[in-house]
C-alpha positions as CSV (number, residue, x, y, z in Angstrom):
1,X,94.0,141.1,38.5
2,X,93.3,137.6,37.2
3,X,96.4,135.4,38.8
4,X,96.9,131.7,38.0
5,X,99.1,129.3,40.4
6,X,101.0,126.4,38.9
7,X,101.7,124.4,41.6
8,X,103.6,120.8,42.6
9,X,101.3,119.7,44.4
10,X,97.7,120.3,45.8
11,X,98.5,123.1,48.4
12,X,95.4,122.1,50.3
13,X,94.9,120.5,53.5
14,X,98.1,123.2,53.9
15,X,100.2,120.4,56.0
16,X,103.7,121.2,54.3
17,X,105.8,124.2,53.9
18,X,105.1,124.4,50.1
19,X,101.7,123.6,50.6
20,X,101.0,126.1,53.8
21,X,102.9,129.0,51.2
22,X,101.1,128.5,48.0
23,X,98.0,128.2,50.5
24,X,98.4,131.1,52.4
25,X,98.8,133.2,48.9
26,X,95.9,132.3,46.9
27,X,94.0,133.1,50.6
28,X,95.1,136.3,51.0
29,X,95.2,137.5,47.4
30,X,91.8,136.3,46.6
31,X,90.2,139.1,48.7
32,X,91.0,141.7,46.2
33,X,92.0,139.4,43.0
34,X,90.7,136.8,40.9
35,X,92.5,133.4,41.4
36,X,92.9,130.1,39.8
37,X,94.9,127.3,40.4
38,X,96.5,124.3,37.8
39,X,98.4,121.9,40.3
40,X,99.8,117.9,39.9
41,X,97.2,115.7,42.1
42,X,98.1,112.4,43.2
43,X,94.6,110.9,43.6
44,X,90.8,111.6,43.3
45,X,91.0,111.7,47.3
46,X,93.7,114.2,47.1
47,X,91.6,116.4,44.6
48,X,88.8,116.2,46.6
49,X,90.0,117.6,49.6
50,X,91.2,120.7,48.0
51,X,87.1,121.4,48.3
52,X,87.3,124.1,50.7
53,X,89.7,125.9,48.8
54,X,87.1,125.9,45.9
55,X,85.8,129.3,47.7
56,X,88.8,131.0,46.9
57,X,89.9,130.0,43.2
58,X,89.0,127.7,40.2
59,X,91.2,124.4,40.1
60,X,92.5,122.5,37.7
61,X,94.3,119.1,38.3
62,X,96.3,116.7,36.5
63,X,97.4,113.5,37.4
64,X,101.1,113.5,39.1
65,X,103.6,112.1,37.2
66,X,105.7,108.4,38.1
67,X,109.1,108.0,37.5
68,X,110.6,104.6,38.2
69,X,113.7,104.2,40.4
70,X,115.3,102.8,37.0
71,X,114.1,106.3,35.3
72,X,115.5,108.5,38.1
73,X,118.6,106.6,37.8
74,X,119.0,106.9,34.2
75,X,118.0,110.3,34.2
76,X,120.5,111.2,36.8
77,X,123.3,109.7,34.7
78,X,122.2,110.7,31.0
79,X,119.9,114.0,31.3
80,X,121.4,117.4,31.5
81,X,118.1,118.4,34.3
82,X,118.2,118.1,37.7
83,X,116.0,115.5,39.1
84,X,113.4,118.2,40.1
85,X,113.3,119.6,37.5
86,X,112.1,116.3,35.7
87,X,109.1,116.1,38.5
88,X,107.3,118.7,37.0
89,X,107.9,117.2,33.2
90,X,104.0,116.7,31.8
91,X,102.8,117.2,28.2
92,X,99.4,117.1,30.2
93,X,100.3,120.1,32.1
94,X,101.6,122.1,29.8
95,X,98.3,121.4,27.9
96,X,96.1,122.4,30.9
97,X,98.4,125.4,31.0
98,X,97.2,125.6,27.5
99,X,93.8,125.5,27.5
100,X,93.6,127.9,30.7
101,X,95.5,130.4,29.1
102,X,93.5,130.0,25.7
103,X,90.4,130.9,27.8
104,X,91.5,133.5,30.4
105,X,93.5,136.6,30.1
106,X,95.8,136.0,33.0
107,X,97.6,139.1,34.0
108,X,100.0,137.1,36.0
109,X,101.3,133.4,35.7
110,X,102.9,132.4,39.1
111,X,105.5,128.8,38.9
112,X,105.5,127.5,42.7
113,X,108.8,125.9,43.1
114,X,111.5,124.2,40.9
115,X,109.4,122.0,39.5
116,X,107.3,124.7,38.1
117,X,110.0,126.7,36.5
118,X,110.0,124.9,33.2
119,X,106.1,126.1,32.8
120,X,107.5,129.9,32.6
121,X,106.9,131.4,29.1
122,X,108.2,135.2,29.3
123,X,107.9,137.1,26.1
124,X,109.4,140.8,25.9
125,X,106.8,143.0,26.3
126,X,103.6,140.6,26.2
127,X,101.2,139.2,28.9
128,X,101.1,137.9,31.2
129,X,104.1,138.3,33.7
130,X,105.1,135.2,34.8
131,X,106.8,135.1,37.8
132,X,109.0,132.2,39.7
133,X,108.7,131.9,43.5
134,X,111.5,130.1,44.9
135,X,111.2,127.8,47.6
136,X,115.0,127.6,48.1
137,X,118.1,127.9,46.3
138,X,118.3,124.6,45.5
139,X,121.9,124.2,44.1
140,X,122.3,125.3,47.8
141,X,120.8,122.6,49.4
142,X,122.1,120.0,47.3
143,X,125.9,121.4,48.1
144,X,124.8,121.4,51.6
145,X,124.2,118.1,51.5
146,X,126.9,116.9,49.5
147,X,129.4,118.2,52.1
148,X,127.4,116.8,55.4
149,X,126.9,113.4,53.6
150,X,130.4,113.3,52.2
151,X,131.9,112.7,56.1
152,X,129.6,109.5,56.4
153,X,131.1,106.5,54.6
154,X,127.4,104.4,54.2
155,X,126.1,107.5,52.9
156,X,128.8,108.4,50.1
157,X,126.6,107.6,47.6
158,X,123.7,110.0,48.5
159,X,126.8,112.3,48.2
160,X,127.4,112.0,44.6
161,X,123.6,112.3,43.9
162,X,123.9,115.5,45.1
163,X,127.1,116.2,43.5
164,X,125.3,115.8,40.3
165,X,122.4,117.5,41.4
166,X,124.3,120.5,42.7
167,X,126.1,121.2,39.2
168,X,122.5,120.9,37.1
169,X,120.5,122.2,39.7
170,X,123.5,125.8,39.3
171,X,123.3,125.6,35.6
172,X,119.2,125.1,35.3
173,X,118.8,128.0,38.3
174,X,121.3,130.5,36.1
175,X,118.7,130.1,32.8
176,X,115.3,131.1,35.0
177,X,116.3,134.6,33.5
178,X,115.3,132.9,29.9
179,X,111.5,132.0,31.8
180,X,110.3,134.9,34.3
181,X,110.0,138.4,34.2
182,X,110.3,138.4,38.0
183,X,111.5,136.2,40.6
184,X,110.3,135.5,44.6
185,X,113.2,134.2,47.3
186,X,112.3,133.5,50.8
187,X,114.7,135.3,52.4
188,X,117.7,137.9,51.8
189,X,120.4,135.2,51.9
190,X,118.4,133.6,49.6
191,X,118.0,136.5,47.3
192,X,122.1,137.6,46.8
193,X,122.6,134.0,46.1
194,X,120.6,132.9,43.2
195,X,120.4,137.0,42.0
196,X,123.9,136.4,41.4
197,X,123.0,133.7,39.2
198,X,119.9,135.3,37.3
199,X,120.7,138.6,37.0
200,X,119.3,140.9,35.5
201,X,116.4,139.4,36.2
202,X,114.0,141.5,38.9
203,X,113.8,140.0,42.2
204,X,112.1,140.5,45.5
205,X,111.9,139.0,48.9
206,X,108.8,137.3,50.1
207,X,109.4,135.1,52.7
208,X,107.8,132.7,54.5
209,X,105.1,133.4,57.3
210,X,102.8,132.3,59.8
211,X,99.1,132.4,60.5
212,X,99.9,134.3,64.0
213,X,96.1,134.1,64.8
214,X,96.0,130.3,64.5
215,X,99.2,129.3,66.0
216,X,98.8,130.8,69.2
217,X,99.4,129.3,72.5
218,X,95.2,128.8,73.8
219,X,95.7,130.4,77.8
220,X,99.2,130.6,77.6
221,X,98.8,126.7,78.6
222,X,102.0,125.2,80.5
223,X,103.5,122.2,79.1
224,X,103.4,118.4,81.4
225,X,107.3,119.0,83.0
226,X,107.0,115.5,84.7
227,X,108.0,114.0,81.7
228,X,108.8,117.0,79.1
229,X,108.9,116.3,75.7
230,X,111.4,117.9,73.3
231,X,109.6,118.3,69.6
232,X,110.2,118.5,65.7
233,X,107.6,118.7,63.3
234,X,107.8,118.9,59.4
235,X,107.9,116.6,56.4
236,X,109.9,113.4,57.5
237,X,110.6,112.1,53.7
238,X,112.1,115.5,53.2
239,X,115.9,114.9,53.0
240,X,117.0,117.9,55.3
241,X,114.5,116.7,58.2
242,X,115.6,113.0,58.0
243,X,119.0,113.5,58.9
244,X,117.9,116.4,61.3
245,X,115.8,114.2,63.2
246,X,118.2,111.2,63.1
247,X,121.5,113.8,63.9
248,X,119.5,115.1,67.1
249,X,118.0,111.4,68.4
250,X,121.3,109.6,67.8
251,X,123.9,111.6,68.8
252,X,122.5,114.7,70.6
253,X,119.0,113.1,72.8
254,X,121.2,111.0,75.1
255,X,123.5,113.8,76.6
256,X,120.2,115.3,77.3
257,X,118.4,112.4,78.8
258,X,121.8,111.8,81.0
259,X,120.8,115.2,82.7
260,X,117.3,114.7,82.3
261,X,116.0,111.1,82.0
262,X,112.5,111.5,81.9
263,X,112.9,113.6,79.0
264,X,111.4,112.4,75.4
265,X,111.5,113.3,71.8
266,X,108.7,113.8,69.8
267,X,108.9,113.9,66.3
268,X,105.5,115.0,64.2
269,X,104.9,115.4,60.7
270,X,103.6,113.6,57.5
271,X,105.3,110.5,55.7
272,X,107.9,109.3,57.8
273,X,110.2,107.0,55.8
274,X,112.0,104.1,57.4
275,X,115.2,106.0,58.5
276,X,112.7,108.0,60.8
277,X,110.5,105.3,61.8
278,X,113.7,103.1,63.2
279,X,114.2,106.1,65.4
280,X,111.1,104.7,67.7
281,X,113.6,102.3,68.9
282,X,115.6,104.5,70.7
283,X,115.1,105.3,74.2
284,X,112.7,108.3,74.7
285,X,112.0,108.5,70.7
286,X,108.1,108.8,69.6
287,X,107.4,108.9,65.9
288,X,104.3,110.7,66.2
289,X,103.8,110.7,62.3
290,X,101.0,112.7,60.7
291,X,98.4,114.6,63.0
292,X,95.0,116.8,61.7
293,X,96.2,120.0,64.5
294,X,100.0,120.3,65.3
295,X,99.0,123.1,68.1
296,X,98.5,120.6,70.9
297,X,102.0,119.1,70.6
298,X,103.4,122.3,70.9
299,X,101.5,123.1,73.9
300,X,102.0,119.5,75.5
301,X,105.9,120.1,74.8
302,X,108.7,121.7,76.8
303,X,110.8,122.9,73.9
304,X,111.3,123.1,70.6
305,X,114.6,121.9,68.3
306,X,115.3,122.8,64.6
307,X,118.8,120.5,64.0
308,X,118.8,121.2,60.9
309,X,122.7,120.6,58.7
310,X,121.2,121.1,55.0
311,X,119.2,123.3,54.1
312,X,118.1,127.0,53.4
313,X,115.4,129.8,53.3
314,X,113.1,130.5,55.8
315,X,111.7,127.4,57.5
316,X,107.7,127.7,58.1
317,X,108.3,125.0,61.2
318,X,110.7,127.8,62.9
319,X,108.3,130.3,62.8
320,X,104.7,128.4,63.5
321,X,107.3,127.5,66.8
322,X,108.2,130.9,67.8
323,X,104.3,132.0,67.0
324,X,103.3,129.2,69.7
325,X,105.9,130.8,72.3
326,X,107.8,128.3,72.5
327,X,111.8,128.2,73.7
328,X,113.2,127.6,70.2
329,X,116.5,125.3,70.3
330,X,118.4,125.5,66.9
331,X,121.7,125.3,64.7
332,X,122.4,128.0,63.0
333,X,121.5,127.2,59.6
334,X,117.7,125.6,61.3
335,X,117.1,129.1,61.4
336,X,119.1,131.0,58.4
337,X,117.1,133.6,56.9
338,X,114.9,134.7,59.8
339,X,115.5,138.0,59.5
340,X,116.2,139.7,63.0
341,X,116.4,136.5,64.9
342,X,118.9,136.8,67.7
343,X,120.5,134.3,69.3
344,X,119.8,134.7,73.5
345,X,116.8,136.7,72.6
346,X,114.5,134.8,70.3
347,X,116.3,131.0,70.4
348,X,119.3,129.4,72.0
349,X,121.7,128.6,69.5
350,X,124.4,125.8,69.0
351,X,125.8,123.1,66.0
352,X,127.4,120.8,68.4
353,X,126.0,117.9,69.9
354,X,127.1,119.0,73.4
355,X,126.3,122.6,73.4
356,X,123.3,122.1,71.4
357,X,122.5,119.6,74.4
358,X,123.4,122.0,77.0
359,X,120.9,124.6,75.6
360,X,117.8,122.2,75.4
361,X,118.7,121.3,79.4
362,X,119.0,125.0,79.8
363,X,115.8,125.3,78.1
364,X,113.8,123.1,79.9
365,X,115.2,123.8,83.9
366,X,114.9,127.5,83.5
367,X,111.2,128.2,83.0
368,X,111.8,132.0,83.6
369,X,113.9,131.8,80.5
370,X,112.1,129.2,78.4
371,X,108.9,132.2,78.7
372,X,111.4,134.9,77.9
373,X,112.2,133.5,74.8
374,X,108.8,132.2,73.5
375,X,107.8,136.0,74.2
376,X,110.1,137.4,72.7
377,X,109.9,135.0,69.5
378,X,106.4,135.6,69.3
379,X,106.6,139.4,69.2
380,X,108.9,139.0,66.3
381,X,106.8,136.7,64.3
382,X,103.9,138.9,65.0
383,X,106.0,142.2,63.8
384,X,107.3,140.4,60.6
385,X,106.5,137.6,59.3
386,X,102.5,137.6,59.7
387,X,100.9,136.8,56.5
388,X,98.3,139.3,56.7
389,X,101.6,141.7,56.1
390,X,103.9,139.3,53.3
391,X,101.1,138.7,50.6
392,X,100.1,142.8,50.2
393,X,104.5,142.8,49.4
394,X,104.2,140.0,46.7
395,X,100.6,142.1,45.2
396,X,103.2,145.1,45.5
397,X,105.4,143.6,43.1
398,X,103.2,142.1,40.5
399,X,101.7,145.0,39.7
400,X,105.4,147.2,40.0
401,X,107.1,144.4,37.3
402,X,103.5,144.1,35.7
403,X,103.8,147.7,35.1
404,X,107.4,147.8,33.8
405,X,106.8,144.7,31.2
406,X,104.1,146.7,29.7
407,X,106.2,149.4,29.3
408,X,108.9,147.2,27.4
């Protein structure tokens, strides 16, 4: 099959979760299938370190768009789209879209993420399928965080953005069905929800996954206990990780270090913004920011947290952790979606700031457990969510909705 990617962004070095997924596809499918690839580039440096994926696919870029804070603003107030929605707004997109569909007889046309989803063209009964792989339900996470930012007078304005967002983010979600002959959600939670808005549109779960071969612990390598360091990782101008990261070093990071002094927190991941970066101050805080190989921070770390409050789907960071073995500390909702994950088994769960405490002490003084569980987590990662296992499931599907379209 001949299978184009629209993307948000260039999904090459793979450092996010978007990126790692739309990566990780156009990989695996381009064994067996023709791929190409029309994504927004920021910069002539950004485009030319998608190179290596050159191998696998054609690209096309276009420049990203800008939007002012004055335009976001204004849009927010006056435009009937969510804000994400308007990210992915280009007449120079949709003209590259165009031209590559003018030239090549795509048999499928896949949107990555919200900001794709305007770029779907469905017709009854014509080629090619286009399909919508969501990345969340993202009326979800904006309701989410209207209800964790609502409690916080300073932040009662962040909570009406995403008041507003949550009510056009439900009602631009509901018409996908109008787009797409087919739609992707990370994980089954994900799937009832925004099925229950598109119907009857077809849908299937593909979730996230992990590269089990790379993210694996080299000689089962112990982590430096003298002075054990606790770790995030992820996308630190991504909303859901910002307060994460600030929840667990404000409020949950000093009941450890009053059992455990020497402990420290290390947080690791690509553009931290300022709300992250004050966090150094703190006692025992390291803002590690953006590194080429996260696998020697896991392997240099005691433990792992996920405090996530807003969010949803399947988050990559969860399972590259549980791949690398390591005792997995988490809310609930930090790993929502994860399909046989039990708490005890895989990770030691809590939402509070003392039990979720308790459980990283727990973590790091009982080394016979702390192996128990990265074992265990492993062994499910491996089972389920390799993906050397997930793509052949999406190719599954194509070619299932591919074959009812033509029938229509």
């Amino acid at each position: 099959m001949k299978i184009l990617f629209l993307a948000p962004s260039p999904p090459y070095p793979p450092h996010g979760g978007g990126q790692q997924r739309v990566y990780q596809f156009i990989r695996h499918a381009a064994r067996e299938h023709e791929i190409w690839l029309l994504t927004f580039s920021p910069s002539e440096t950004a485009t030319a370190a998608m190179q290596p994926l050159r191998d696998l696919c054609e690209i096309v870029t276009v420049p990203t768009p800008t939007r002012s804070s004055l335009d976001r603003l204004r849009t927010t107030l006056l435009s009937p789209l969510p804000d994400m929605a308007l990210r992915g707004r280009s007449t120079a997109f949709a003209a590259a879209l165009d031209q590559l569909q003018a030239r090549v007889p795509f048999d499928v046309v896949q949107a990555e993420s919200i900001e794709m989803a305007q770029h779907g063209r469905q017709r009854s009964g014509s080629r090619p399928l286009y399909v919508y792989d969501a990345f969340n339900a993202e009326f979800l996470l904006q309701r989410r965080a209207f209800t964790t930012d609502l409690r916080i007078p300073r932040k009662l304005p962040a909570a009406g953005y995403s008041l507003i967002q949550w009510q056009k983010l439900r009602a631009y979600e509901s018409r996908l069905r109008q787009r797409f002959a087919g739609m992707f959600a990370v994980s089954n939670e994900d799937a009832a929800i925004l099925g229950g808005l598109t119907a009857p549109l077809p849908l299937g779960v593909v979730p996230n996954g992990v590269d089990t071969a790379f993210f694996h612990r080299a000689d089962h390598a112990a982590p430096g206990l003298d002075a054990p360091y606790v770790l995030f990782t992820g996308t630190l101008d991504f909303r859901p990780n910002v307060d994460a990261v600030t929840w667990f070093a404000r409020q949950v990071l000093p009941l450890i270090q009053a059992q455990q002094p020497g402990v420290r927190f290390a947080v690791v991941g690509r553009n931290p913004v300022a709300a992250v970066r004050e966090l150094a101050a703190l006692p025992g805080v390291e803002i590690v920011g953006e590194v080429p190989d996260v696998r020697p921070w896991f392997e240099r770390s005691a433990a792992y947290v996920v405090p996530m409050r807003i969010g949803g789907g399947v988050r990559l960071k969860v399972l590259e952790a549980l791949s690398m073995e390591m005792p997995v500390v988490a809310t609930r909702m930090g790993v929502e979606g994860v399909e046989g994950l039990a708490g005890g088994v895989h990770a030691l769960l809590a939402d509070r700031p003392v039990e979720f405490a308790a459980e990283v002490c727990r973590a790091l003084s009982d080394r016979g457990l702390a192996q128990q569980l990265g074992a265990a987590g492993r062994a499910l990662v491996v089972e389920r969510y390799d993906w050397q296992a997930i793509v052949p499931r999406m190719i599954a599907l194509w070619q299932q909705w591919s074959a009812k379209l033509s029938r229509s």
